[in-house]
PyMOL CGO cylinders between C-alpha atoms (Angstrom):
from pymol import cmd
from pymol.cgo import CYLINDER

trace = [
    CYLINDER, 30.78, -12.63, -104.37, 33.50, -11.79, -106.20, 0.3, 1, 1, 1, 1, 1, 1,
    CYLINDER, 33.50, -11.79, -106.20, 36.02, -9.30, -104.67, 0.3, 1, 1, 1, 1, 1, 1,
    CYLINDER, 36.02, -9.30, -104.67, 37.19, -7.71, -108.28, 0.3, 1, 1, 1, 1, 1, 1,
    CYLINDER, 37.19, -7.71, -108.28, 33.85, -4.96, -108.15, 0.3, 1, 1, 1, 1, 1, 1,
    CYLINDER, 33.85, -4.96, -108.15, 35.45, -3.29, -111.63, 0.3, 1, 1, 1, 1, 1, 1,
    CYLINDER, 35.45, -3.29, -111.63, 38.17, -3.53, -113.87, 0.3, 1, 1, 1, 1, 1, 1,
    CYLINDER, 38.17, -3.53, -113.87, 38.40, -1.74, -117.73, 0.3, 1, 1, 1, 1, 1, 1,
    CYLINDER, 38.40, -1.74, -117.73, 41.01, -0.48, -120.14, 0.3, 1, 1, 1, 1, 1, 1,
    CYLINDER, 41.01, -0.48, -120.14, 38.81, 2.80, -121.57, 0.3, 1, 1, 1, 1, 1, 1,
    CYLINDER, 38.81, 2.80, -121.57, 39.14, 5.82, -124.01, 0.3, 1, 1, 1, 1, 1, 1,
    CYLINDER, 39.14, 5.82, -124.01, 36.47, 7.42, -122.28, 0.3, 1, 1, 1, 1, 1, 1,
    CYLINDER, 36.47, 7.42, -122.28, 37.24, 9.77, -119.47, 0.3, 1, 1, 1, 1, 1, 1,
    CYLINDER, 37.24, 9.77, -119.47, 37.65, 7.92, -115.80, 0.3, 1, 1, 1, 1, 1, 1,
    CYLINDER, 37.65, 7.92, -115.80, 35.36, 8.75, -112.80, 0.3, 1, 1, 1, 1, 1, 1,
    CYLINDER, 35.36, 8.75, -112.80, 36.69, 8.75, -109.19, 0.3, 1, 1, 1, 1, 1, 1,
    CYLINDER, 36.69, 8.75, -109.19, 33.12, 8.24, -107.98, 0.3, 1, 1, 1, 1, 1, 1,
    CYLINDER, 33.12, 8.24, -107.98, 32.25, 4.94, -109.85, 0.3, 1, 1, 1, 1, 1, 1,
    CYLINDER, 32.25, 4.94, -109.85, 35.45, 3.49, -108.66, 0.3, 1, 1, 1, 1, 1, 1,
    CYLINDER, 35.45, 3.49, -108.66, 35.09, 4.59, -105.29, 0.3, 1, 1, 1, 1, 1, 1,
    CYLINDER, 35.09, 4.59, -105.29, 31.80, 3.52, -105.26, 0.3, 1, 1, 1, 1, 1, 1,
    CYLINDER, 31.80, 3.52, -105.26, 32.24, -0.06, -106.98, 0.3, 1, 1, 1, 1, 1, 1,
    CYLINDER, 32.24, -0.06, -106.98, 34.73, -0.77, -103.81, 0.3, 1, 1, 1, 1, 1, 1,
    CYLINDER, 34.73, -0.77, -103.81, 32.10, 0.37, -101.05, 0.3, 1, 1, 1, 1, 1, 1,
    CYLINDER, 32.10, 0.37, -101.05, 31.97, -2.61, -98.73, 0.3, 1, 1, 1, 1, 1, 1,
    CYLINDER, 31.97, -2.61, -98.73, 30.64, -2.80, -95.24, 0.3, 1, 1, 1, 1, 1, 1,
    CYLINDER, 30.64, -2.80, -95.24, 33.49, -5.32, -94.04, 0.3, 1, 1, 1, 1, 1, 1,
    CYLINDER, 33.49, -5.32, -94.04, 36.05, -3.18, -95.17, 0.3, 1, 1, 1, 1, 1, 1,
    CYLINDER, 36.05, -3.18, -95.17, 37.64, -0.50, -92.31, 0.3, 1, 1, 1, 1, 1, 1,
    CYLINDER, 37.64, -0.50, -92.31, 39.93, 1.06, -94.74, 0.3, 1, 1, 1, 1, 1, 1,
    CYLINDER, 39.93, 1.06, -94.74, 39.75, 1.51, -98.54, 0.3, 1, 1, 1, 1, 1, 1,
    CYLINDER, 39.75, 1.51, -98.54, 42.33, 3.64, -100.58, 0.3, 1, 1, 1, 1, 1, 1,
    CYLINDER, 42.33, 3.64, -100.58, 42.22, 5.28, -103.59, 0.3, 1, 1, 1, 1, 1, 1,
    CYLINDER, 42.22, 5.28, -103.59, 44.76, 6.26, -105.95, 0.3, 1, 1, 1, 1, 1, 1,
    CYLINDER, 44.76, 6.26, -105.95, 44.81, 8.40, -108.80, 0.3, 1, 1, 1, 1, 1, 1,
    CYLINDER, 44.81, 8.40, -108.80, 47.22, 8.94, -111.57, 0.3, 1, 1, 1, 1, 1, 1,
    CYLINDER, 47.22, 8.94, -111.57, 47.30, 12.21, -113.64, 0.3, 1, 1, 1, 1, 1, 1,
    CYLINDER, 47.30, 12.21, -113.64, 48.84, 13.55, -116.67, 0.3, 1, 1, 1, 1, 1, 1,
    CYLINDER, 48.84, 13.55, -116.67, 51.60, 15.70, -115.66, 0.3, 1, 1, 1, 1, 1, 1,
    CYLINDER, 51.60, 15.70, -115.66, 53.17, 18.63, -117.32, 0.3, 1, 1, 1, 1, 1, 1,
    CYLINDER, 53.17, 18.63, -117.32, 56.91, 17.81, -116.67, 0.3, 1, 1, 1, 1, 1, 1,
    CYLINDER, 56.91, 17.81, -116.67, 58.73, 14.25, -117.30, 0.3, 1, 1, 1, 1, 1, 1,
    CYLINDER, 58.73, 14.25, -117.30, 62.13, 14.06, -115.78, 0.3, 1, 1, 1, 1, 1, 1,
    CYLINDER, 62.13, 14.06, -115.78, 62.14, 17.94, -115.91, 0.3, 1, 1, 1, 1, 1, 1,
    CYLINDER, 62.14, 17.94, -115.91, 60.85, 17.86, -119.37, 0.3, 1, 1, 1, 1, 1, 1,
    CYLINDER, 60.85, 17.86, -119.37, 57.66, 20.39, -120.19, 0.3, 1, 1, 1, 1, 1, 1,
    CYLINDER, 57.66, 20.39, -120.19, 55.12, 17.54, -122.06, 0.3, 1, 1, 1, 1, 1, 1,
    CYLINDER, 55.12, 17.54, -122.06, 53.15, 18.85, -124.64, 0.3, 1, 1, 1, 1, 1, 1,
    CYLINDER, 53.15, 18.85, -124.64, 51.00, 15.86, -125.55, 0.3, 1, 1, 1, 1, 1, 1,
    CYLINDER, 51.00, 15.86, -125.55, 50.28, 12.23, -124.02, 0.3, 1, 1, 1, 1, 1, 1,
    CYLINDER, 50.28, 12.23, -124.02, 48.91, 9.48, -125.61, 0.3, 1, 1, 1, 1, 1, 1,
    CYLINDER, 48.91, 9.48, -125.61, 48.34, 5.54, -124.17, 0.3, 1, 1, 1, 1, 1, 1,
    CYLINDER, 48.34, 5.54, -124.17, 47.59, 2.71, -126.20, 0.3, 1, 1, 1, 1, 1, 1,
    CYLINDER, 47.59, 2.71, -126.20, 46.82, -0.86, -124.84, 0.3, 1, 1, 1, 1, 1, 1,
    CYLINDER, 46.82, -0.86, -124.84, 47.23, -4.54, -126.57, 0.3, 1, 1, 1, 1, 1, 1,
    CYLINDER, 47.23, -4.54, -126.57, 44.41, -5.78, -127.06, 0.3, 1, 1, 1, 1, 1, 1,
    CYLINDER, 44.41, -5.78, -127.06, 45.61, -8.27, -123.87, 0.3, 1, 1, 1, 1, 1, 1,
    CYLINDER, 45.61, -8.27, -123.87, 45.85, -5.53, -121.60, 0.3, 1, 1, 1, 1, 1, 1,
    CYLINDER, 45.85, -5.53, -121.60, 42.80, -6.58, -120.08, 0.3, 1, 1, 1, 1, 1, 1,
    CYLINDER, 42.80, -6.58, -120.08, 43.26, -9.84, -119.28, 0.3, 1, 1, 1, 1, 1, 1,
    CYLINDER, 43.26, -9.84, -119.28, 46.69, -9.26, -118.30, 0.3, 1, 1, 1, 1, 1, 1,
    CYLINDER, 46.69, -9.26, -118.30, 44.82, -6.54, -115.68, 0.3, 1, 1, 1, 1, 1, 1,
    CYLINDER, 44.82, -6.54, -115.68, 42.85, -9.22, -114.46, 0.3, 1, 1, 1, 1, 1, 1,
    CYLINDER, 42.85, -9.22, -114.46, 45.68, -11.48, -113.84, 0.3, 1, 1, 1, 1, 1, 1,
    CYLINDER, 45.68, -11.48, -113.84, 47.16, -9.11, -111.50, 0.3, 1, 1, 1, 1, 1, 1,
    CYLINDER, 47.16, -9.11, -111.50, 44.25, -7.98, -109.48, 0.3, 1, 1, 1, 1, 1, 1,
    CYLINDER, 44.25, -7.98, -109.48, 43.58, -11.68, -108.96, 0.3, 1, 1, 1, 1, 1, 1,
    CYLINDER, 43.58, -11.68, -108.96, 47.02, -11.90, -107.34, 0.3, 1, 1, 1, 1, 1, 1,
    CYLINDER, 47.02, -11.90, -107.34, 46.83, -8.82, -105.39, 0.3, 1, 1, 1, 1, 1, 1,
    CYLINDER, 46.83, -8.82, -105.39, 43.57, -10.50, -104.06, 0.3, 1, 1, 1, 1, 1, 1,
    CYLINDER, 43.57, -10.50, -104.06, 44.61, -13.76, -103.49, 0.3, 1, 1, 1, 1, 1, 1,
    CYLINDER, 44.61, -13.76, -103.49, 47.85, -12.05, -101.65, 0.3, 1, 1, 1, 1, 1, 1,
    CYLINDER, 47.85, -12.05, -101.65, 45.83, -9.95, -99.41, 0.3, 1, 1, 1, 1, 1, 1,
    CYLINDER, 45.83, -9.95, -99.41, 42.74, -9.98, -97.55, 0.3, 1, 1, 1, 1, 1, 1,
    CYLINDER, 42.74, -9.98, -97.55, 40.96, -7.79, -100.16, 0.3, 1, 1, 1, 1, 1, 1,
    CYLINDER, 40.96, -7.79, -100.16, 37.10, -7.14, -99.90, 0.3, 1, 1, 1, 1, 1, 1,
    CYLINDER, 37.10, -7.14, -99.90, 36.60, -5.34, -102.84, 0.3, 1, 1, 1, 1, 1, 1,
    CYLINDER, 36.60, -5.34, -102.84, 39.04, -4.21, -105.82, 0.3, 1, 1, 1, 1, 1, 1,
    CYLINDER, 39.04, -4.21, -105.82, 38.59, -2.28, -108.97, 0.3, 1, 1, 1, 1, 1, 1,
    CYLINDER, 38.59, -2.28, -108.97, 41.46, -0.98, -111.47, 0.3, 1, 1, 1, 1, 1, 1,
    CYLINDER, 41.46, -0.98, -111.47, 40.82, 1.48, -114.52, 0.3, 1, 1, 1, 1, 1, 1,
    CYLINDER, 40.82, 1.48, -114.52, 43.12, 3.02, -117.29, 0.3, 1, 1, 1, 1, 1, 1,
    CYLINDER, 43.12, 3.02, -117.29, 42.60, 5.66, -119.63, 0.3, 1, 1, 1, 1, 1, 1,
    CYLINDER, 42.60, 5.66, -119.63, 44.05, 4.53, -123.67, 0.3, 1, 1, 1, 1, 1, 1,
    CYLINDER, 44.05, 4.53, -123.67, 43.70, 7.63, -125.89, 0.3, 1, 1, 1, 1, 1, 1,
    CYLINDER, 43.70, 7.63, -125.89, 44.87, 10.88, -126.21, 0.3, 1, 1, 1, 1, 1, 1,
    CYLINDER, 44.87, 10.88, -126.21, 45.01, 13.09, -123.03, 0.3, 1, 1, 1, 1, 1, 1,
    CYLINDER, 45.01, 13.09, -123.03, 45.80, 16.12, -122.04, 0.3, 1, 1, 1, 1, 1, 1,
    CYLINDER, 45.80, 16.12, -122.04, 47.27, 17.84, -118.92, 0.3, 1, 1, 1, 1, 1, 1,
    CYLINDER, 47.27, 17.84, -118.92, 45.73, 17.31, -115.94, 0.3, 1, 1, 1, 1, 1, 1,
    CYLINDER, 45.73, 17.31, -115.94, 43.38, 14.18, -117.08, 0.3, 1, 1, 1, 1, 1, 1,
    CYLINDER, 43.38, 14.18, -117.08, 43.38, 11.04, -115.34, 0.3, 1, 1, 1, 1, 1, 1,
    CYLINDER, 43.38, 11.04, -115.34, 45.10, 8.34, -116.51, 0.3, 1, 1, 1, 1, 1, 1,
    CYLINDER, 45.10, 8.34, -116.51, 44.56, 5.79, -113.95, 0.3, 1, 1, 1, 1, 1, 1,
    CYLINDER, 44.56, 5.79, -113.95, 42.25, 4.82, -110.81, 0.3, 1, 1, 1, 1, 1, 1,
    CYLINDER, 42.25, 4.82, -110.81, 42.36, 1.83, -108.52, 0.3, 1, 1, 1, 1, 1, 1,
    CYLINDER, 42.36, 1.83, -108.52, 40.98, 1.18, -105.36, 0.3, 1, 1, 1, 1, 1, 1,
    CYLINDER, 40.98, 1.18, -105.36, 41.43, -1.39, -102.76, 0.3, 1, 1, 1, 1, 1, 1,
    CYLINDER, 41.43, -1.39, -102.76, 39.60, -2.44, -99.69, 0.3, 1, 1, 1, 1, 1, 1,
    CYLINDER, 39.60, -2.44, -99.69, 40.64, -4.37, -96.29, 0.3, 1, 1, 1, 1, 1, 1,
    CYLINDER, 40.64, -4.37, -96.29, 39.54, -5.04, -93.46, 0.3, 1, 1, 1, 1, 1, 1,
    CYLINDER, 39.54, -5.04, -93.46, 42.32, -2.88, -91.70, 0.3, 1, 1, 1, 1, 1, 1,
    CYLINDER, 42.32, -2.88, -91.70, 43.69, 0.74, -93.63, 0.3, 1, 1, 1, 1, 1, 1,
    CYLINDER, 43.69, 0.74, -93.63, 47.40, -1.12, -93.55, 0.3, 1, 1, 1, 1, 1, 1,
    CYLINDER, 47.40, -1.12, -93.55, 46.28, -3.88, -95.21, 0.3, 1, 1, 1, 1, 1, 1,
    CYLINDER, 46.28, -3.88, -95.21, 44.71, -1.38, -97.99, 0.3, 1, 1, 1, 1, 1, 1,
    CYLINDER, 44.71, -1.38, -97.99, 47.67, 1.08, -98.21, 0.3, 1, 1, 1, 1, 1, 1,
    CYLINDER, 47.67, 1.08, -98.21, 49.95, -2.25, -98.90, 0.3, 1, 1, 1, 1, 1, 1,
    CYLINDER, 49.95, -2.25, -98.90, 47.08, -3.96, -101.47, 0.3, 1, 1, 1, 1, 1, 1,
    CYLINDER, 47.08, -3.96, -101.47, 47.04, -0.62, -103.70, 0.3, 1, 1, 1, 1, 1, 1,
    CYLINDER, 47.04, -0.62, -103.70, 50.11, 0.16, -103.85, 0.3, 1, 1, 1, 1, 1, 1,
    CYLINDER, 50.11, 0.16, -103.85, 51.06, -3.50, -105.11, 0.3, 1, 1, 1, 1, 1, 1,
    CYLINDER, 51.06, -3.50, -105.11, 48.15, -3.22, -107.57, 0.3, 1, 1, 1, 1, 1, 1,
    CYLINDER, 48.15, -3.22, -107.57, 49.20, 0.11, -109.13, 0.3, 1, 1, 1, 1, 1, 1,
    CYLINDER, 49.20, 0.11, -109.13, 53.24, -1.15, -109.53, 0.3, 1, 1, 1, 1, 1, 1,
    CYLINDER, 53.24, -1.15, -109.53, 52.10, -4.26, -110.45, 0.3, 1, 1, 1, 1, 1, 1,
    CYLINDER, 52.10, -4.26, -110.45, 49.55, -2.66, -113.13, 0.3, 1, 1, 1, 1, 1, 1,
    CYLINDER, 49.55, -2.66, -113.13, 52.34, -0.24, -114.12, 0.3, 1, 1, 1, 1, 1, 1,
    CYLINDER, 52.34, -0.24, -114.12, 55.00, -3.07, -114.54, 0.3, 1, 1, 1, 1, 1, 1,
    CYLINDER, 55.00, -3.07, -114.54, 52.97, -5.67, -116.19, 0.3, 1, 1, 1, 1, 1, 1,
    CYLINDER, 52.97, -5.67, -116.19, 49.55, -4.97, -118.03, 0.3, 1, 1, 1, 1, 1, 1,
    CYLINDER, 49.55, -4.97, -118.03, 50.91, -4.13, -121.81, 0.3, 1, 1, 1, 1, 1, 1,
    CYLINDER, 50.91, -4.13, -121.81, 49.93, -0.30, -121.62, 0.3, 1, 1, 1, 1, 1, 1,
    CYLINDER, 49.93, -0.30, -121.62, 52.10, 2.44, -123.19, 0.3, 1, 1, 1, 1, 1, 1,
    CYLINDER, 52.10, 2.44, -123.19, 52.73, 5.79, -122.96, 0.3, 1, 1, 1, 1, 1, 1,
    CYLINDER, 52.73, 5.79, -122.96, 54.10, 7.96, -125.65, 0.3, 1, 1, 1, 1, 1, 1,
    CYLINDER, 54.10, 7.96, -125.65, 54.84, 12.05, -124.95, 0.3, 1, 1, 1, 1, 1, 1,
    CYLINDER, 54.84, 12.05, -124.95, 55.65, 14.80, -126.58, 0.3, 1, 1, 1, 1, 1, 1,
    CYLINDER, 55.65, 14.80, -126.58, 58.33, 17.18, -125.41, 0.3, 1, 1, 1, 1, 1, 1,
    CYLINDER, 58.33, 17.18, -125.41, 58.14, 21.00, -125.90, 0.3, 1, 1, 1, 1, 1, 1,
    CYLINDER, 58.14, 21.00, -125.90, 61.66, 20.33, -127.97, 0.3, 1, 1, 1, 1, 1, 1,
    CYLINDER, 61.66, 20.33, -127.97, 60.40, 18.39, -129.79, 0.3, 1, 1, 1, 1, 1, 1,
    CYLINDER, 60.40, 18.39, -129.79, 61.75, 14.91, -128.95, 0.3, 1, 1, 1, 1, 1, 1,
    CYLINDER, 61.75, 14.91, -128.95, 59.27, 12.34, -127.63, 0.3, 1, 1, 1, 1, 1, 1,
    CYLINDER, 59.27, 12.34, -127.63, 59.48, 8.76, -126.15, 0.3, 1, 1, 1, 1, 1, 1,
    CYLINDER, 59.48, 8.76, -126.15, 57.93, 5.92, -125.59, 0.3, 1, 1, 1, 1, 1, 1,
    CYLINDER, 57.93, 5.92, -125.59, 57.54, 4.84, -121.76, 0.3, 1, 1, 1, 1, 1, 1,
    CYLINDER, 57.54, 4.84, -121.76, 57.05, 1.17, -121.77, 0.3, 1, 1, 1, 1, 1, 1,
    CYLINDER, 57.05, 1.17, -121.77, 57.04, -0.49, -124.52, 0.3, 1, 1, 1, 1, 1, 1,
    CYLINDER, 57.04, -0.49, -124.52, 60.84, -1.64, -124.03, 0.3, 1, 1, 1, 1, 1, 1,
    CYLINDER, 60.84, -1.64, -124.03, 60.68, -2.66, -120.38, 0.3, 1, 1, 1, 1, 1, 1,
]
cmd.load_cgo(trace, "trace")
């Protein structure tokens, strides 16, 4: 069985429940969860308005790095979500999930999936400041 349970670039809202429930795994002893939310201050900047947009690779490149997060540890279930779309305050942007064997194991899986998600699926963010300006987080880096 595979151990990648879900994976998905969406512009529909995100549910902690289907991801939390597409890792459930009875040889797993810990499974974390994290959650990424859209956030009314930037660098100390009040955001006014958030948008993501994905190449149409983004999912493949997703896949790519869940398979090395489970090749890398001894994952027994994975899944990995991101919002593209407009959003607004308080929306989630992001859910992945990760289970082990042992809660270390999951704590170091997740966190290597979400930095590795953040650093190298082609997703960007563009925001709106209340002055005005706006930026691109991203699409540069």
């Amino acid at each position: 069985m595979d151990v990648i349970r879900l994976l998905g670039i969406r512009d529909t809202p995100l549910s902690v429940d289907e991801v939390l429930g597409a890792v459930g795994d009875h040889a797993a002893g810990g499974t974390v969860i994290f959650v990424g939310t859209v956030r009314e201050q930037d660098h100390g900047r009040a955001v006014t308005s958030l948008s993501y947009s994905a190449h149409p690779t983004a999912e493949d490149a997703l896949r790519r790095v869940a398979e090395k997060v489970a090749a890398d540890y001894p994952v027994t279930a994975l899944a990995a979500v991101h919002r593209v779309g407009d959003l607004s305050l308080g929306d989630t942007a992001v859910i992945v999930a990760v289970a082990c064997p042992h809660r270390g194991e999951a704590f170091e899986a997740s966190r290597r999936l979400i930095d590795d998600l953040k650093s190298e699926v082609p997703i960007w963010k563009h925001q709106v400041f209340a002055d005005g300006d706006a930026e691109w987080v991203g699409a540069c880096e």
